[in-house]
MMTF fields as JSON, N, C-alpha, C and O atoms, coordinates in Angstrom:
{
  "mmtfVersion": "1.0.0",
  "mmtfProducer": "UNKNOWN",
  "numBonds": 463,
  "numAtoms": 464,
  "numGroups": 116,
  "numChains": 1,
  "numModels": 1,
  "chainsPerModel": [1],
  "groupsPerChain": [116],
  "chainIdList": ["A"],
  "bondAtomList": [4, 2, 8, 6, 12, 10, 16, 14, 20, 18, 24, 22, 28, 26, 32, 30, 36, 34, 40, 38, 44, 42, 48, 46, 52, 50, 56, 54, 60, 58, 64, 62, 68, 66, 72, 70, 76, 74, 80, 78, 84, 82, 88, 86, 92, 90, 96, 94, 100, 98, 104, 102, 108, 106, 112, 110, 116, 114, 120, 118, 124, 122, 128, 126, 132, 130, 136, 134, 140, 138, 144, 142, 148, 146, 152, 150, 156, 154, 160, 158, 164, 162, 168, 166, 172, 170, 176, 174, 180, 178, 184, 182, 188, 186, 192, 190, 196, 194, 200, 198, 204, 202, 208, 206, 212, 210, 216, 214, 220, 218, 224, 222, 228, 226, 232, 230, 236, 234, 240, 238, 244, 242, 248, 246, 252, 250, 256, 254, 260, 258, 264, 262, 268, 266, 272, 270, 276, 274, 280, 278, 284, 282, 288, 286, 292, 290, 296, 294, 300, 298, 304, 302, 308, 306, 312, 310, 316, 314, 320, 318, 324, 322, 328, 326, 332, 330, 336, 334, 340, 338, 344, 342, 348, 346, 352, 350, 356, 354, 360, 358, 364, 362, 368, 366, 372, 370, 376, 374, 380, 378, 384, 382, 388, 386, 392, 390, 396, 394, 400, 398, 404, 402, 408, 406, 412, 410, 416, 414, 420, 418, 424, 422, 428, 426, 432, 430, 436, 434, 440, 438, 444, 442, 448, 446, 452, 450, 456, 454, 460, 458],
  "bondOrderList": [1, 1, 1, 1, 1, 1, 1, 1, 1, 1, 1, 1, 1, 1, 1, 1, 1, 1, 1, 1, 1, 1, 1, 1, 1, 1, 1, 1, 1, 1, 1, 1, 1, 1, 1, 1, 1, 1, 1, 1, 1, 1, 1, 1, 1, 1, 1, 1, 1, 1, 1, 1, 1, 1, 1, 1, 1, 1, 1, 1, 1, 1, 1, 1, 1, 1, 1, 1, 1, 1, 1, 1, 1, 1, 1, 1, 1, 1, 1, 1, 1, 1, 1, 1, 1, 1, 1, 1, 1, 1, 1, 1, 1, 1, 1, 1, 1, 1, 1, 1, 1, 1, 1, 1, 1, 1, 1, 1, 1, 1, 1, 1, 1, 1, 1],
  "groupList": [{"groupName": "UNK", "atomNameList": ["N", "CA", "C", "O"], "elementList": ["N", "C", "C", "O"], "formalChargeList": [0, 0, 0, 0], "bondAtomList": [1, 0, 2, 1, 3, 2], "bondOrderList": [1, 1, 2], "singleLetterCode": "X", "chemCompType": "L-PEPTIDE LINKING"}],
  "groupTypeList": [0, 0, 0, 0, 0, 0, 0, 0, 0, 0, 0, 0, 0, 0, 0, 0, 0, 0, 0, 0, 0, 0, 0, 0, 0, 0, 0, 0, 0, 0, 0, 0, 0, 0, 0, 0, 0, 0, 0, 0, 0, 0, 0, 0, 0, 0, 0, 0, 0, 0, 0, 0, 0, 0, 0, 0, 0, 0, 0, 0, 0, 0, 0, 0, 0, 0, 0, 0, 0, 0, 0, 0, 0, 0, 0, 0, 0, 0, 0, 0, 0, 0, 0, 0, 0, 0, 0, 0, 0, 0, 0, 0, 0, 0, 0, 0, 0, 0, 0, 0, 0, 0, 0, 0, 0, 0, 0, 0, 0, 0, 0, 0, 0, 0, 0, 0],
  "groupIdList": [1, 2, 3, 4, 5, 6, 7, 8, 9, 10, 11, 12, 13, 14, 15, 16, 17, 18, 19, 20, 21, 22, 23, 24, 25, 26, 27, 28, 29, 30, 31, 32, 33, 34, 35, 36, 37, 38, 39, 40, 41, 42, 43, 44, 45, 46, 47, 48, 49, 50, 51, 52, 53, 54, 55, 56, 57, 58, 59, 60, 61, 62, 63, 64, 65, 66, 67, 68, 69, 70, 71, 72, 73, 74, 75, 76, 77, 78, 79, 80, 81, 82, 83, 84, 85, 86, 87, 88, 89, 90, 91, 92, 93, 94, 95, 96, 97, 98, 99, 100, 101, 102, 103, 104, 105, 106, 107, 108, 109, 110, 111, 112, 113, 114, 115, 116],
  "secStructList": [7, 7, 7, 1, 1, 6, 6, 6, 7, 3, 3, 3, 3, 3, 3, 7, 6, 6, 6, 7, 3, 3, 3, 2, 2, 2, 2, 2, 2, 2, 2, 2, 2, 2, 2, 2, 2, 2, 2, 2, 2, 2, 2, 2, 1, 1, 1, 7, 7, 1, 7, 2, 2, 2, 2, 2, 2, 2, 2, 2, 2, 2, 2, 2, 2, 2, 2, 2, 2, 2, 2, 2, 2, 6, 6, 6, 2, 2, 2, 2, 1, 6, 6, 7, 7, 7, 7, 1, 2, 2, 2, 2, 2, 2, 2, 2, 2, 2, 2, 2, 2, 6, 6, 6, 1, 1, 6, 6, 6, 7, 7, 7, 7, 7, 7, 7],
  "xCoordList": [-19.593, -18.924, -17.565, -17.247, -16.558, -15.219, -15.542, -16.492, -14.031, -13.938, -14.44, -14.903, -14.176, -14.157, -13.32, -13.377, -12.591, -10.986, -11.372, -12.249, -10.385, -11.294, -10.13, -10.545, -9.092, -8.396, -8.986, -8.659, -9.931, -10.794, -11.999, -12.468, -12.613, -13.906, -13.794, -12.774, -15.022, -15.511, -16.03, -17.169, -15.539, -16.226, -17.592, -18.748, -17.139, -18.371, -17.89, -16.76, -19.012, -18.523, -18.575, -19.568, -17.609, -17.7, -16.84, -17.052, -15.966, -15.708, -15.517, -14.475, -16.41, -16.656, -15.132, -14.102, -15.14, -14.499, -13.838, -14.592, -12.617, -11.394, -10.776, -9.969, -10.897, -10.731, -11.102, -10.466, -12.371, -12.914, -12.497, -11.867, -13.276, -12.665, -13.793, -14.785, -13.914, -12.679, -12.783, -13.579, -11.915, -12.031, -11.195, -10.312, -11.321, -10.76, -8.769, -8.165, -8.407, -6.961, -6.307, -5.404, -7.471, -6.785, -7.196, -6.382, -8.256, -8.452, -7.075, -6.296, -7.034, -5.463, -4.123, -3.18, -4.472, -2.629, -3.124, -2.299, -4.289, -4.337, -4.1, -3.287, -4.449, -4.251, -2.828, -2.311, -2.172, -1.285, -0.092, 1.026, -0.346, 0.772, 0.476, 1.218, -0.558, -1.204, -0.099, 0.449, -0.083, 0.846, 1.941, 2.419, 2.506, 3.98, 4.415, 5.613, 3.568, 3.649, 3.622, 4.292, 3.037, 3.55, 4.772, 5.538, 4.951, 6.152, 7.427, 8.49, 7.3, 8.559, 8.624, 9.733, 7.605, 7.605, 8.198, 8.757, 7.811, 9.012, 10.642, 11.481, 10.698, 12.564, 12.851, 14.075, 12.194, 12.118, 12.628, 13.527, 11.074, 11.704, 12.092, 11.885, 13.021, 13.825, 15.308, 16.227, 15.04, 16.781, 16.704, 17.768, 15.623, 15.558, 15.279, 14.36, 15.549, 15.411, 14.592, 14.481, 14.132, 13.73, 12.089, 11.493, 11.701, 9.911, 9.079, 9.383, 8.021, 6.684, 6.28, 5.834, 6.704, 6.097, 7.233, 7.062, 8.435, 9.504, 9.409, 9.354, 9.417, 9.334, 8.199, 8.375, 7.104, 6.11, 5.886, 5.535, 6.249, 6.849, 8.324, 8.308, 9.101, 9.816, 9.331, 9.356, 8.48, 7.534, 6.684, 6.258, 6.552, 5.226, 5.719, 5.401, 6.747, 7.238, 8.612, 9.099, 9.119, 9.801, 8.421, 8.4, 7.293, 6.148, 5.817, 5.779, 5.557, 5.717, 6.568, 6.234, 8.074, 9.068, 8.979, 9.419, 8.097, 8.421, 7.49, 7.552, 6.01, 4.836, 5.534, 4.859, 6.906, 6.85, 7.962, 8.315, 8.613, 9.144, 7.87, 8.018, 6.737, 5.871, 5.379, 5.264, 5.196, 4.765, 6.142, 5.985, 7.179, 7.6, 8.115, 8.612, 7.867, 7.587, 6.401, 6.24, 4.967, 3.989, 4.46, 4.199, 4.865, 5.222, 6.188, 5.788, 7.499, 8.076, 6.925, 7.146, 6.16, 5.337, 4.576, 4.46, 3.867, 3.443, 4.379, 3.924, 6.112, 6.5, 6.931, 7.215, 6.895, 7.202, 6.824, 7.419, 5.3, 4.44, 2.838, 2.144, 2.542, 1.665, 0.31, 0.049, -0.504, -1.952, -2.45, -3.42, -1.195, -1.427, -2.661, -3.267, -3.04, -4.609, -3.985, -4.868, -2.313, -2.398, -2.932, -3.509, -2.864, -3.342, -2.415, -1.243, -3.294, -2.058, -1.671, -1.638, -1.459, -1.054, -1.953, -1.767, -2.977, -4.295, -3.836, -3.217, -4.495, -4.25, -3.166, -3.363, -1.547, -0.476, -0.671, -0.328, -1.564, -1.366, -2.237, -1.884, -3.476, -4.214, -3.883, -4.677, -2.641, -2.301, -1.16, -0.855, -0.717, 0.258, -0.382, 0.053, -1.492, -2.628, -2.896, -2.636, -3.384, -3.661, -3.022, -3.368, -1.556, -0.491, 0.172, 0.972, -0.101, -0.001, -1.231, -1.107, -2.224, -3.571, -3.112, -3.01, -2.909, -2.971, -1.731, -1.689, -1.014, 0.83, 0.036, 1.049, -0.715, -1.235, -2.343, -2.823, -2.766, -3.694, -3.011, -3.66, -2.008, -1.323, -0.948, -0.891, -0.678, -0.161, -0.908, -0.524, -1.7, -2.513, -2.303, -2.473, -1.66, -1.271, 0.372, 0.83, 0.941, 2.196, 2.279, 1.814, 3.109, 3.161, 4.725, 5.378, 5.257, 6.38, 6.916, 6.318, 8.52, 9.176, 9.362, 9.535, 9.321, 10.08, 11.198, 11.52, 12.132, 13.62, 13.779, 13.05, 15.072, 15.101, 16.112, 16.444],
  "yCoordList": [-13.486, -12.201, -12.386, -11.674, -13.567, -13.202, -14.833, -15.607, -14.722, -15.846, -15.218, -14.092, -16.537, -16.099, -15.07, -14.555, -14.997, -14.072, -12.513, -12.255, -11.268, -9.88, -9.506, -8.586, -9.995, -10.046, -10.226, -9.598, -11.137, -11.846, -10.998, -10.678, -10.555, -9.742, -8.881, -8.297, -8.921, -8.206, -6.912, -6.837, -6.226, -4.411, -4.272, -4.052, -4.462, -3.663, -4.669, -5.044, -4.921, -6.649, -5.895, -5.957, -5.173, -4.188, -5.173, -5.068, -6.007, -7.236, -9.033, -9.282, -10.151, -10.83, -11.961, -11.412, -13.511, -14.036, -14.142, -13.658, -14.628, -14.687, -13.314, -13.568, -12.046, -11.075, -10.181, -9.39, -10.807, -10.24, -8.556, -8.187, -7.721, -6.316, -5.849, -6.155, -5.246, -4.61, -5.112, -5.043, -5.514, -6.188, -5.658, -4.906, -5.949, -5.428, -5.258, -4.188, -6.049, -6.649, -4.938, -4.163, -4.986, -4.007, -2.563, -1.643, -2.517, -1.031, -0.786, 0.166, -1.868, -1.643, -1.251, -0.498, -2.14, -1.744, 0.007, 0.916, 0.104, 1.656, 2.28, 3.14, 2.363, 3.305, 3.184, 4.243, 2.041, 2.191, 2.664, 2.954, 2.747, 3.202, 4.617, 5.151, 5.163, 6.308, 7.276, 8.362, 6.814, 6.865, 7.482, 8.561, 5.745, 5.583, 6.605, 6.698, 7.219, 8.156, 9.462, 10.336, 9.755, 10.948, 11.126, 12.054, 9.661, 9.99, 10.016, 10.513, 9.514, 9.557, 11.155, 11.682, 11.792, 12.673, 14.038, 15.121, 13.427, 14.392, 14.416, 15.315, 12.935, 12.649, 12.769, 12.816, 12.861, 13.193, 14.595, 14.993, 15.384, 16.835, 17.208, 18.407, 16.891, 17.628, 17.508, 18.307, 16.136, 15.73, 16.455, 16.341, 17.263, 16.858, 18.003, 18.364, 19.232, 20.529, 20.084, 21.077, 19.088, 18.927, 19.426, 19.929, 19.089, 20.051, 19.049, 17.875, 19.679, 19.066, 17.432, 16.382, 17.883, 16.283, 15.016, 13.94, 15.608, 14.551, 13.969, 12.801, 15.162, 14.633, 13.358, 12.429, 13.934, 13.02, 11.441, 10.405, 11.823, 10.506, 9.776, 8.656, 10.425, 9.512, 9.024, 7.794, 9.912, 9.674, 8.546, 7.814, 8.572, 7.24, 5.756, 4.735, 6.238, 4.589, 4.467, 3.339, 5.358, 5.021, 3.876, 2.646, 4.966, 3.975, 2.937, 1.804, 2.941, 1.153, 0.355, -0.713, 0.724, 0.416, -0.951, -2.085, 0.092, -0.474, -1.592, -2.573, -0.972, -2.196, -3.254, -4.272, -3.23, -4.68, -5.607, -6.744, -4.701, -5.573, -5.815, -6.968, -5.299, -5.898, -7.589, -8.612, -7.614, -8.237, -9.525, -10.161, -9.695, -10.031, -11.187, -12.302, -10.628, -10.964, -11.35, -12.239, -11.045, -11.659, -13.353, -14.427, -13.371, -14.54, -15.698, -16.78, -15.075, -16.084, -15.867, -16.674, -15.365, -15.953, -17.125, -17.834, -17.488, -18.491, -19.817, -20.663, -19.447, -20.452, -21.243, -22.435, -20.382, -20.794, -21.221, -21.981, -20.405, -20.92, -21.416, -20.759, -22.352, -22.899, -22.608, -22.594, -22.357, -22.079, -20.322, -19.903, -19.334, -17.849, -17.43, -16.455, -18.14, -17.15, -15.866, -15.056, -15.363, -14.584, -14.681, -13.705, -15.706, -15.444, -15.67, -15.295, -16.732, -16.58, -14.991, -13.794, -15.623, -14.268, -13.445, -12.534, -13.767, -12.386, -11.537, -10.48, -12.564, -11.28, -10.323, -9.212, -10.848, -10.278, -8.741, -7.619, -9.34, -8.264, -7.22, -6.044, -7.773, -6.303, -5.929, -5.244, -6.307, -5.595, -4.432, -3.368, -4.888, -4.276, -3.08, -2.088, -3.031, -2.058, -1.172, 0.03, -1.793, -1.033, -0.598, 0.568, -0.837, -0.209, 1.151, 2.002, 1.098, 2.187, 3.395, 4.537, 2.829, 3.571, 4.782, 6.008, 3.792, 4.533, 5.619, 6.59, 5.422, 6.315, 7.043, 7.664, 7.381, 8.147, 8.802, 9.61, 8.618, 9.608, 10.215, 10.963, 10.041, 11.075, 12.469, 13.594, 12.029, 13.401, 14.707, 15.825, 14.434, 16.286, 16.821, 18.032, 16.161, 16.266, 16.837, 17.483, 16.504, 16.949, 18.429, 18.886, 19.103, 20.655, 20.893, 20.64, 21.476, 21.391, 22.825, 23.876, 22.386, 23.797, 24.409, 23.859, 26.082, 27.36, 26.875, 26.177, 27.085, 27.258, 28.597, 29.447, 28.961, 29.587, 30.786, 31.892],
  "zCoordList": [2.579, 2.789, 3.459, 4.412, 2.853, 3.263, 4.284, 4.399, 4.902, 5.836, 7.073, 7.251, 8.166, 9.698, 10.467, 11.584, 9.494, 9.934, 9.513, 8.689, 10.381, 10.089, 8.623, 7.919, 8.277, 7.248, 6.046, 5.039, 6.092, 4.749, 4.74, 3.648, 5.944, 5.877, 4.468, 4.1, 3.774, 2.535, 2.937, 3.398, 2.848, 3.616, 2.453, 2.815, 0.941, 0.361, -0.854, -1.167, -1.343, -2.673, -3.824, -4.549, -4.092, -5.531, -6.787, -7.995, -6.223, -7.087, -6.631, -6.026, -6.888, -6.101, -6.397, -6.789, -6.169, -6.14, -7.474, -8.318, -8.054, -6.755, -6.189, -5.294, -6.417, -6.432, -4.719, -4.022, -4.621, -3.195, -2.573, -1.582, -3.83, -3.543, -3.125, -3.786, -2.284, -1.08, 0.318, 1.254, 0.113, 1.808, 2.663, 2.249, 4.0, 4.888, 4.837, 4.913, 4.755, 4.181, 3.448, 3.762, 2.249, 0.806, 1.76, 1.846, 2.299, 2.907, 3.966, 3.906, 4.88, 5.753, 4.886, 5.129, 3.7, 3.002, 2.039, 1.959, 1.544, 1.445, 2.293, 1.955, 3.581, 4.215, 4.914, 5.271, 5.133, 5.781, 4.525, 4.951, 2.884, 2.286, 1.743, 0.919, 2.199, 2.574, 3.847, 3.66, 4.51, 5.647, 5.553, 5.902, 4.516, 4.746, 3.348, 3.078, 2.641, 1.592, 2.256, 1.706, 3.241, 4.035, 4.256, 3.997, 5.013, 5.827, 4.768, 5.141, 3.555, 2.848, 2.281, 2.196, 1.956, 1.332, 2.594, 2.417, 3.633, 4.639, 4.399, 4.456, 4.089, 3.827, 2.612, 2.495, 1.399, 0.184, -0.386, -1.127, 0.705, 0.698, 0.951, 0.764, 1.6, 2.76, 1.716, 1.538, 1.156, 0.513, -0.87, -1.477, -1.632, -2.654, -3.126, -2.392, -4.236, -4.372, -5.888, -6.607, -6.374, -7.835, -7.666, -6.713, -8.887, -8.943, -8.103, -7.89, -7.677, -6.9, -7.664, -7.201, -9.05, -9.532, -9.211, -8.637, -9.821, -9.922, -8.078, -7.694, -7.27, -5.975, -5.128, -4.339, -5.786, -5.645, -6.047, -5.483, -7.211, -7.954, -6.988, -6.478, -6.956, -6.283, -5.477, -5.476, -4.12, -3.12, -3.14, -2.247, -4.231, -4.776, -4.615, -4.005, -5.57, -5.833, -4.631, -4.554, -3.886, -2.314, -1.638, -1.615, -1.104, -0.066, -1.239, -0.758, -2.653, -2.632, -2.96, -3.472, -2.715, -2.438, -1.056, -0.861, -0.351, 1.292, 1.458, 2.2, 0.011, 0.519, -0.382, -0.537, -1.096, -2.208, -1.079, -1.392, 0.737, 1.083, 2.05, 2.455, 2.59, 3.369, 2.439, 3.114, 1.229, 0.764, 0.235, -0.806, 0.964, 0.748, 2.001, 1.842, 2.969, 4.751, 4.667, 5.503, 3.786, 4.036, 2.936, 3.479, 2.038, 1.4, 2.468, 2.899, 2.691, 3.766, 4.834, 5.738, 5.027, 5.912, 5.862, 6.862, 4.434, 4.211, 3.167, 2.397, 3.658, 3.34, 4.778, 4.899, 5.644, 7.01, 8.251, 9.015, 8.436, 8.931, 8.44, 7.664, 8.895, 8.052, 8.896, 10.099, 7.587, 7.888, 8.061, 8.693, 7.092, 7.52, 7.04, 7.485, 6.152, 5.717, 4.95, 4.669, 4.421, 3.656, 2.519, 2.04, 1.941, 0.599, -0.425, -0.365, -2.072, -2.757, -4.023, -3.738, -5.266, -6.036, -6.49, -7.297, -5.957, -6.289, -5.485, -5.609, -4.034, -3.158, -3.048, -2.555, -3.664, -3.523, -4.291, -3.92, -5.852, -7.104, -6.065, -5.977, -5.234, -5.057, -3.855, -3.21, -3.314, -2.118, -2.756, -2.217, -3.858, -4.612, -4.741, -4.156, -5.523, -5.938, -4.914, -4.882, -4.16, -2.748, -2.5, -2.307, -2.221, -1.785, -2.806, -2.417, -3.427, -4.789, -4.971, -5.414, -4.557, -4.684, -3.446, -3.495, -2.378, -0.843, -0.915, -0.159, -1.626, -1.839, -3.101, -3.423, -3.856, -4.401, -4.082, -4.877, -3.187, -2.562, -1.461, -0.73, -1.272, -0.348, -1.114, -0.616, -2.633, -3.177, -3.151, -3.495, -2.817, -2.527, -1.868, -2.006, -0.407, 0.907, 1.013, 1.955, 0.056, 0.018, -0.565, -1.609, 0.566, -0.057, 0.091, 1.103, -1.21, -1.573, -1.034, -0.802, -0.908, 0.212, -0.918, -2.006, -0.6, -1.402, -1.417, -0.456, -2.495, -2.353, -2.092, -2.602, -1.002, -0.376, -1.488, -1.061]
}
């Protein structure tokens, strides 16, 4: 069930190796682009008078905008220091995923302003 590390921990084995879904790792980057999909959709709407969808959509792909530079700091991470336990290009594709899943489940949450 995963390594020694709480990064690798397997929460629920719905897909097993090399894949290891869902583990602790992919639930953090859902929720944290869950988040960061709120928070864009504050600066989104605020800049942006176009329809609820086009907005969202931008919204979407802004927060994984931000997870393709987290994932990009997690790579020089493992060109720089040695022994990170990130992980190679699986884990990258399903943090990608994750990070897309979590910025799409924010969209229900977003409620679009009247134009005035």
């Amino acid at each position: 069930m995963g390594d020694s590390v709480l990064y690798s921990f397997v929460l629920i084995d719905l897909i097993g190796e090399p894949y290891s879904i869902l583990k602790y790792d992919q639930l953090v980057h859902f929720y944290c682009y869950f988040i960061a999909a709120l928070l864009m959709w504050k600066v989104v709407s605020s800049l942006n008078q176009s329809s609820l969808i086009t907005a969202s959509i931008v919204t979407v792909l802004a927060a994984s905008g931000i997870g393709g530079i987290n994932e990009i700091i997690e790579f020089l991470a493992t060109v720089f220091i040695p022994n990170t336990n990130v992980g190679g290009y699986e884990n990258t594709a399903i943090d990608i995923i994750s990070n897309f899943l979590g910025a799409c489940a924010a969209i229900p949450f977003f409620k679009h302003k009247s134009k005035p």
